[in-house]
C-alpha positions as CSV (number, residue, x, y, z in Angstrom):
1,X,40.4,-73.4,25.2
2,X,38.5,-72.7,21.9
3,X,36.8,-76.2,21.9
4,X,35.9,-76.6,25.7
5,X,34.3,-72.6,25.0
6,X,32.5,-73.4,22.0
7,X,30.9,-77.3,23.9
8,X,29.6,-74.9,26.6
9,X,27.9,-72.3,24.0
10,X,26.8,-74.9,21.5
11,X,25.0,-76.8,24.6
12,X,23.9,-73.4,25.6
13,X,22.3,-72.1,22.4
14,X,21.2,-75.2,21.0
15,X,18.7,-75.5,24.3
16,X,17.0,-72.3,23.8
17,X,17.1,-73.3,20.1
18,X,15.5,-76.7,20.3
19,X,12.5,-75.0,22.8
20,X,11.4,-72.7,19.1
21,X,10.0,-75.5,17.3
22,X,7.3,-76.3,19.0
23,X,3.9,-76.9,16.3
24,X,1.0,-74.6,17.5
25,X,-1.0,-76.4,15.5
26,X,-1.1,-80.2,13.7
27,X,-1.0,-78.9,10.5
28,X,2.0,-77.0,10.9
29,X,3.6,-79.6,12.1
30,X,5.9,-80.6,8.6
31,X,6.9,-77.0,8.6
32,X,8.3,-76.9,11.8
33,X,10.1,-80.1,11.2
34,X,11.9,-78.5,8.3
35,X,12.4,-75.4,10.3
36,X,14.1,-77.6,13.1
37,X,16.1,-79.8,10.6
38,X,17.4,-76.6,8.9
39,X,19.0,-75.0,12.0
40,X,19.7,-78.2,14.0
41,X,21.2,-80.1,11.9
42,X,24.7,-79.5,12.9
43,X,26.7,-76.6,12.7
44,X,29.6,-74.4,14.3
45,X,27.6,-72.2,15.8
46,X,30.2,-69.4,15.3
47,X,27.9,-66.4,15.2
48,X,26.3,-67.6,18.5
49,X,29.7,-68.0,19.9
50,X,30.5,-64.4,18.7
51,X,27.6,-63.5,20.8
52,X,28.2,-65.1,23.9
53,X,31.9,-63.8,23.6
54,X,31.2,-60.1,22.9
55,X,28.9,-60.1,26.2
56,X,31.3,-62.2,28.2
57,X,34.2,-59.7,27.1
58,X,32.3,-56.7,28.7
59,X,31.1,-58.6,31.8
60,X,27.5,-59.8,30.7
61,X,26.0,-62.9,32.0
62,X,25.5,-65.4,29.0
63,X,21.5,-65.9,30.0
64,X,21.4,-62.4,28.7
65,X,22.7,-63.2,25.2
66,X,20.4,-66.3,24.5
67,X,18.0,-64.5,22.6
68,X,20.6,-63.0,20.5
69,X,22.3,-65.5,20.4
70,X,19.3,-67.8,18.7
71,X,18.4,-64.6,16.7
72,X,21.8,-64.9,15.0
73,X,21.9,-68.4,14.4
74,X,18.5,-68.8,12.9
75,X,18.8,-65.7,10.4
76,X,22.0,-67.8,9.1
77,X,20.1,-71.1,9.0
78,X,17.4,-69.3,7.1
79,X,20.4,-67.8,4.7
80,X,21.7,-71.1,3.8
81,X,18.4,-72.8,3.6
82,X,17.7,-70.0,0.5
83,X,21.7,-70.1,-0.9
84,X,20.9,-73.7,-1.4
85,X,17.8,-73.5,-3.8
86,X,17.8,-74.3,-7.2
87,X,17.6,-71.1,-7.9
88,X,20.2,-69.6,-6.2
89,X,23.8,-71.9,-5.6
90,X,21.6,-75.0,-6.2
91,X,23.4,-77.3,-3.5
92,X,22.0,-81.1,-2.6
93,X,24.5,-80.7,0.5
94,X,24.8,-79.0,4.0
95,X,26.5,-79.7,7.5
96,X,26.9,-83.3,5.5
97,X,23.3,-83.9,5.2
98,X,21.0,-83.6,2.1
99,X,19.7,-79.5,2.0
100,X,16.4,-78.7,3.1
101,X,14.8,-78.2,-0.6
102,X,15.9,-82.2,-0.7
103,X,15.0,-83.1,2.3
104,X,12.0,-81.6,1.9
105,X,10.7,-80.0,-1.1
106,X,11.5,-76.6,-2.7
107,X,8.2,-74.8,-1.8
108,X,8.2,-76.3,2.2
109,X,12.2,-74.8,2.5
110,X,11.1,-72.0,1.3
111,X,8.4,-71.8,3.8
112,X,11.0,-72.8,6.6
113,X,13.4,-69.7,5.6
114,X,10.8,-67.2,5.5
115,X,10.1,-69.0,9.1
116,X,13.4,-69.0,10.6
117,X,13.7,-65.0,9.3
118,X,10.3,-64.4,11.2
119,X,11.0,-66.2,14.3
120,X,14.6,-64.3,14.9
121,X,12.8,-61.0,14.9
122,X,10.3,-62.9,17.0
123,X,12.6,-63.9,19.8
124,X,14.4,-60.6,20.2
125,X,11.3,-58.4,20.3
126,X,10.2,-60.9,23.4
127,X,11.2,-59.6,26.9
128,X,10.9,-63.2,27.9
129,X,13.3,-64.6,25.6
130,X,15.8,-61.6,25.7
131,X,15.3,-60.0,28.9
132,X,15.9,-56.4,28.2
133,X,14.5,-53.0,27.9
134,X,12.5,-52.1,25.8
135,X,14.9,-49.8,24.3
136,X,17.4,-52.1,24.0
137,X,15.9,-54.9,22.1
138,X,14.3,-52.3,19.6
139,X,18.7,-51.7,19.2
140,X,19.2,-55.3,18.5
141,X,16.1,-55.4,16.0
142,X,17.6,-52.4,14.0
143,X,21.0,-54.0,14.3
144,X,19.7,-57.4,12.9
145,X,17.6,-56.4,10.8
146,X,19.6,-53.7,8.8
147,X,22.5,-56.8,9.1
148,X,20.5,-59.5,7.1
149,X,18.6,-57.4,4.6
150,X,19.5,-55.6,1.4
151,X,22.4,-53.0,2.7
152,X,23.6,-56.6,4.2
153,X,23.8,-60.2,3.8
154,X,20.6,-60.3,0.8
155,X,22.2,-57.3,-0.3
156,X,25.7,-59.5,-0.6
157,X,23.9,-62.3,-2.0
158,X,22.6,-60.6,-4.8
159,X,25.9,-58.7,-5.5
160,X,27.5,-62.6,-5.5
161,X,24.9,-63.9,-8.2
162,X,25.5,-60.9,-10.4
163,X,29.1,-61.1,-10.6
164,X,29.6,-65.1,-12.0
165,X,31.8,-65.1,-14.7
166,X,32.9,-62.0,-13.4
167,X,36.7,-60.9,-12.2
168,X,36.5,-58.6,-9.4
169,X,39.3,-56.7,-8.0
170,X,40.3,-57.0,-4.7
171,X,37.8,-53.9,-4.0
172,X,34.4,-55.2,-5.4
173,X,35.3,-58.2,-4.0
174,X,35.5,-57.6,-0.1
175,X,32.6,-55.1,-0.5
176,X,30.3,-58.3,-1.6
177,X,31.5,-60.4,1.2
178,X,31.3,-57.8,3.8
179,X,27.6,-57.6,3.0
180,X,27.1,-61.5,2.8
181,X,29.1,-62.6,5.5
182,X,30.7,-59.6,6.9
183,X,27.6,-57.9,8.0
184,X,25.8,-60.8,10.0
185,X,29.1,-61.6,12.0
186,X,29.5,-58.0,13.0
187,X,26.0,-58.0,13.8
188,X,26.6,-60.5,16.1
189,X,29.2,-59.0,17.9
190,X,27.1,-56.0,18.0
191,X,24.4,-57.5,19.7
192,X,26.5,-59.6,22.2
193,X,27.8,-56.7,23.5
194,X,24.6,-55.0,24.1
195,X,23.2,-57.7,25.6
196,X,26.1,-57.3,28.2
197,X,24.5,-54.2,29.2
198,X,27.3,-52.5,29.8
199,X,28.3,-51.4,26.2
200,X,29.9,-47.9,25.6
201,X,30.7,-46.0,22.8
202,X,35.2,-47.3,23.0
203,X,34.3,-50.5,23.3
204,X,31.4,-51.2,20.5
205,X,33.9,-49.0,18.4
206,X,36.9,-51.4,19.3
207,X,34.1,-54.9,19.1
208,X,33.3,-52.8,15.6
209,X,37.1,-52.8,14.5
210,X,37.9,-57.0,15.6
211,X,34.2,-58.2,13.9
212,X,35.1,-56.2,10.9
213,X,38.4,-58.1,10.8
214,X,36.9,-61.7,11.4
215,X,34.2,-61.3,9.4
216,X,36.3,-60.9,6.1
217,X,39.1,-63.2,7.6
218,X,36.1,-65.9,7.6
219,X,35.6,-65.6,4.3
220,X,38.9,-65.9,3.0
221,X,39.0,-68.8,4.9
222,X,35.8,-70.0,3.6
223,X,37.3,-69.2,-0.1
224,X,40.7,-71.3,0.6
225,X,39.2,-74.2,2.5
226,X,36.8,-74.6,-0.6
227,X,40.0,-75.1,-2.7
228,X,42.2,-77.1,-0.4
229,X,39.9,-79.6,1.7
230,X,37.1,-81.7,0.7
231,X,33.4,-82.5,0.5
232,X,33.4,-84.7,3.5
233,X,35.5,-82.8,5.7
234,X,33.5,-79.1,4.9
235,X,30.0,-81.0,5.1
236,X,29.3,-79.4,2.1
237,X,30.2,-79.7,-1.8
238,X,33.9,-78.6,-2.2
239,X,35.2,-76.2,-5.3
240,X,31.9,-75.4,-6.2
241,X,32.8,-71.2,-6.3
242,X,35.1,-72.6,-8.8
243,X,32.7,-74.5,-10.6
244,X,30.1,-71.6,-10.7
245,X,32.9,-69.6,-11.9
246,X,32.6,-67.1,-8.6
247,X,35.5,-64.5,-7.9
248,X,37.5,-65.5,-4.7
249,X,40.4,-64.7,-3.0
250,X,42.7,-67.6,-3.8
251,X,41.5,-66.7,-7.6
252,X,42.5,-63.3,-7.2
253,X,44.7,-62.7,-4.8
254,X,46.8,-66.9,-5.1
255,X,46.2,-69.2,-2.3
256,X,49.6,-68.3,-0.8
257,X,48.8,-64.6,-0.7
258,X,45.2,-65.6,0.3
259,X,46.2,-67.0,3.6
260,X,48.7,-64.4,4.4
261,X,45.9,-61.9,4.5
262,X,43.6,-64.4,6.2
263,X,46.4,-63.7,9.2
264,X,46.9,-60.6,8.4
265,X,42.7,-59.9,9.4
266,X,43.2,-62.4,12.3
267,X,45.9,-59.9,13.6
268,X,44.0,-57.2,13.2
269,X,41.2,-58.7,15.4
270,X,43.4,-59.4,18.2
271,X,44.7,-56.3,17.9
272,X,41.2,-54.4,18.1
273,X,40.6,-56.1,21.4
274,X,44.0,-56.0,23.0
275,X,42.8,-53.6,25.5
276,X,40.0,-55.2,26.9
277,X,41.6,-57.8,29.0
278,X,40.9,-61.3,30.4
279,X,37.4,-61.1,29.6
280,X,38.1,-60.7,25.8
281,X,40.0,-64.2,25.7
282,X,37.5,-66.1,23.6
283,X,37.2,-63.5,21.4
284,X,40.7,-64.0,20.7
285,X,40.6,-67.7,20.4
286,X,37.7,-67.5,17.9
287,X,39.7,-64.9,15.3
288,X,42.6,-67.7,15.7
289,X,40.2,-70.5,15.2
290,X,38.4,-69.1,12.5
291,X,41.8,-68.9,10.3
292,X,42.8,-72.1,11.9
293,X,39.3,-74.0,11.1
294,X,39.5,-76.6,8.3
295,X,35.6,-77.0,8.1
């Protein structure tokens, strides 16, 4: 089910994508190429997906959730456009093709971050591209805004490069990566299920409860997969946490206890939605995919 779900969202998303990078203007022209190779270069698509399922799950129509949905996607593009500078994880490798600063050059993926960051806000704030009231795309701006800045995902980002070389407890160490990668997943749920318009206060609380479990599940995943697959296979340089010296939870926790809690998160998940029926069923197939992926 998961695959045939995420061929119709990817198709879906990637559409509304493809129609932002447009040049206004010749000279703009490289910029927008990088800003296009960055995000459409490949890719999961999982936060989209989270989108599209959290408003499917309360009865939304998906053509409601585009502009969240490429709101989402382009703040994570932007994220690992930055992560992959020299000066921050200093990868040559993404989605299995060179990074952008290679691709590229450091100054012009620079550029296209601050870009993609711009443009999400962009395409929420626009009635056209997310066809809601006014007061409930100023929710999805607060929502995405407080999600990928410092009390989230930069705000995880900068707890990760402080702490190399640094053994974390089990504590410290979800608090970082519910900022990094914790906050924007939830964020997406969040905004799928106002874009459903039909949100209420039980079911963002139980959406709340299932992102906050598959957030931290995908990292954990994230953390094993970079120990047990490969560079090929994850599209992107394998055992480099270990390399950098970063805490994980294989390093912390051992990789057999590390994937018991990876399904102990996906349980909670499906747990958190259990009431919501039908509808909810590719929520449920993403927390098992996400503990299942191998990429």
């Amino acid at each position: 089910m998961i695959a045939s779900y995420q061929a119709r969202c990817q198709e879906r998303v990637d559409t509304a994508l493809e129609a932002l990078f447009i040049p206004p203007l010749a000279p703009l022209e490289r910029l927008y190429q990088a800003m296009r190779y960055s995000v459409m270069n490949g890719g999961k698509r999982v936060r989209p997906l989270l989108v599209y399922a959290a408003c499917d799950a309360l009865g939304g129509d998906a053509a409601r959730a585009d502009g969240a949905a490429c709101a989402v996607e382009l703040i994570h593009a932007y994220s690992l456009v930055h992560d992959d500078l020299p000066a921050m994880d200093d990868d040559d490798l993404r989605r299995g093709q060179p990074t952008t600063h290679i691709a590229f050059d450091e100054a012009c993926a620079i550029l296209a971050g601050d870009g993609l960051q711009a443009l999400a806000f962009e395409v929420l704030a626009d009635p056209e591209r997310n066809p809601h009231d006014a007061e409930t795309r100023l929710a999805m701006v607060a929502s995405l805004g407080q999600a990928a800045g410092p009390a989230g995902m930069v705000g995880g980002q900068a707890i990760d490069l402080g702490s190399v070389g640094i053994k974390l407890d089990q504590r410290a160490l979800e608090t970082m990566h519910r900022h990094k990668t914790g906050a924007l997943i939830e964020a997406s749920v969040r905004l799928g299920a106002l874009a459903s318009g039909r949100a209420d206060g039980a079911s963002l609380a139980a959406l709340r409860i299932y992102a906050r479990a598959v957030g931290l599940a995908f990292q954990v995943q994230d953390d094993i997969l970079d120990v047990e697959s490969d560079t090929a296979t994850l599209g992107k340089t394998q055992g480099k946490d270990q390399a950098h010296d970063k805490p994980t939870y294989p390093a912390l926790l051992g990789m057999e206890q590390a994937k018991a809690y990876a399904l102990d998160l996906r349980d909670q998940a499906l747990a958190a939605v259990a009431n919501l029926g039908e509808p909810a069923e590719p929520l449920r197939a993403l927390a098992r995919y996400i503990v299942e992926r191998r990429s």
